[in-house]
C-alpha positions as CSV (number, residue, x, y, z in Angstrom):
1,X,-2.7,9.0,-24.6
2,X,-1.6,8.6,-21.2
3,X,2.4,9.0,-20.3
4,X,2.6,5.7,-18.8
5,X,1.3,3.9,-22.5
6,X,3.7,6.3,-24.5
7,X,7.0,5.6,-22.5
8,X,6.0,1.8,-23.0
9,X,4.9,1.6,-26.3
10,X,8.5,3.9,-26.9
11,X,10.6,1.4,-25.1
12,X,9.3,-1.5,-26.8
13,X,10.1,0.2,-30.4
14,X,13.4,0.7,-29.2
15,X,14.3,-3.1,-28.7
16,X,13.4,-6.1,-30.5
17,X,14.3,-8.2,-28.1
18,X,12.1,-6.2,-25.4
19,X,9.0,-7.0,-28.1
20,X,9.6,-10.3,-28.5
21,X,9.6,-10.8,-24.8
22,X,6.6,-8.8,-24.5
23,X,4.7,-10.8,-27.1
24,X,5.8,-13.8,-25.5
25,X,3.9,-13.5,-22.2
26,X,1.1,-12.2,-24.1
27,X,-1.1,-15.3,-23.8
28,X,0.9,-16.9,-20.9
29,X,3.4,-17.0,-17.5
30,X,6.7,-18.1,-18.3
31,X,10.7,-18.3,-17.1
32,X,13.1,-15.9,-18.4
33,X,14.7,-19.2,-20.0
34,X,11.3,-21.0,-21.4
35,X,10.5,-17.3,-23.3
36,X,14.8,-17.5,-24.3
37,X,14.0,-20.7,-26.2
38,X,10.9,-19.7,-27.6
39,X,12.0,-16.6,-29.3
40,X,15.9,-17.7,-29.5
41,X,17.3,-15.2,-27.1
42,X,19.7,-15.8,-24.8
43,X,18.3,-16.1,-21.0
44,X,20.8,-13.0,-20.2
45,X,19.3,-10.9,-22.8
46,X,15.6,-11.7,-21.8
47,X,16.7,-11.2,-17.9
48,X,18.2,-8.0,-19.3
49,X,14.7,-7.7,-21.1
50,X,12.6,-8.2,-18.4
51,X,13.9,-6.1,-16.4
52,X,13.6,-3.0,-18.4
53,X,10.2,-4.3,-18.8
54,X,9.5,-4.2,-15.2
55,X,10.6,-1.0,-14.6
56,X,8.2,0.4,-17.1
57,X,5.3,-1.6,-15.4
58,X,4.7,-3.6,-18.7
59,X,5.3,-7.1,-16.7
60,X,5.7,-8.6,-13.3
61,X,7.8,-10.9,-11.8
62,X,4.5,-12.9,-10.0
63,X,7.5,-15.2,-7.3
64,X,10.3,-12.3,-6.9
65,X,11.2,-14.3,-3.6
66,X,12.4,-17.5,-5.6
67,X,16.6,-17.1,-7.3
68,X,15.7,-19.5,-9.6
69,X,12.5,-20.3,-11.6
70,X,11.4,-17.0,-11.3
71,X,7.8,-16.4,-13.7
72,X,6.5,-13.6,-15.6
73,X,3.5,-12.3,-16.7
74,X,2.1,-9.4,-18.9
75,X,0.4,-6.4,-16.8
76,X,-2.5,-5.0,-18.5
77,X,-0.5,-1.8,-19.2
78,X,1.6,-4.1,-21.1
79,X,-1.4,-5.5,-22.9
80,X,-2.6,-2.2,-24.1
81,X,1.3,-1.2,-25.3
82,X,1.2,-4.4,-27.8
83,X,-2.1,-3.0,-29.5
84,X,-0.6,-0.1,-30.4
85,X,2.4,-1.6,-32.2
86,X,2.4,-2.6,-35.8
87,X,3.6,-6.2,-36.5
């Protein structure tokens, strides 16, 4: 297994908020506060979420130049980390 899909698939069992954020933009781009009310997290914590997400390459921020608004999307690292966690 390769380093990158073991540190993501570790940080995600670590957090359920992180996995329900993850799941989230499995199928679609979203805002931080349209995957909040989906999942009933507060926007901080999915910002909070998001960002640890990023930094582990497991989603993107696809309009980092907007403040507000901003929309995610699931890389395809991200992808392979959700098929190899058990529901």
């Amino acid at each position: 297994m390769k380093k990158k899909l073991i540190e993501g698939i570790s940080i995600i069992e670590m957090s359920t908020h992180r996995e329900k954020v993850l799941r989230e933009l499995k199928n679609s781009i979203k805002t931080p506060s349209k995957i909040g009310k989906s999942v009933s997290i507060s926007t901080s914590n999915v910002s909070r979420a998001l960002q640890e997400l990023q930094k582990k390459e497991l989603v993107i921020c696809i309009n980092p130049e907007k403040k507000i608004g901003r929309l995610y999307k699931i890389t395809d690292l991200g992808k392979e980390v959700l098929e190899h966690i058990v529901i």
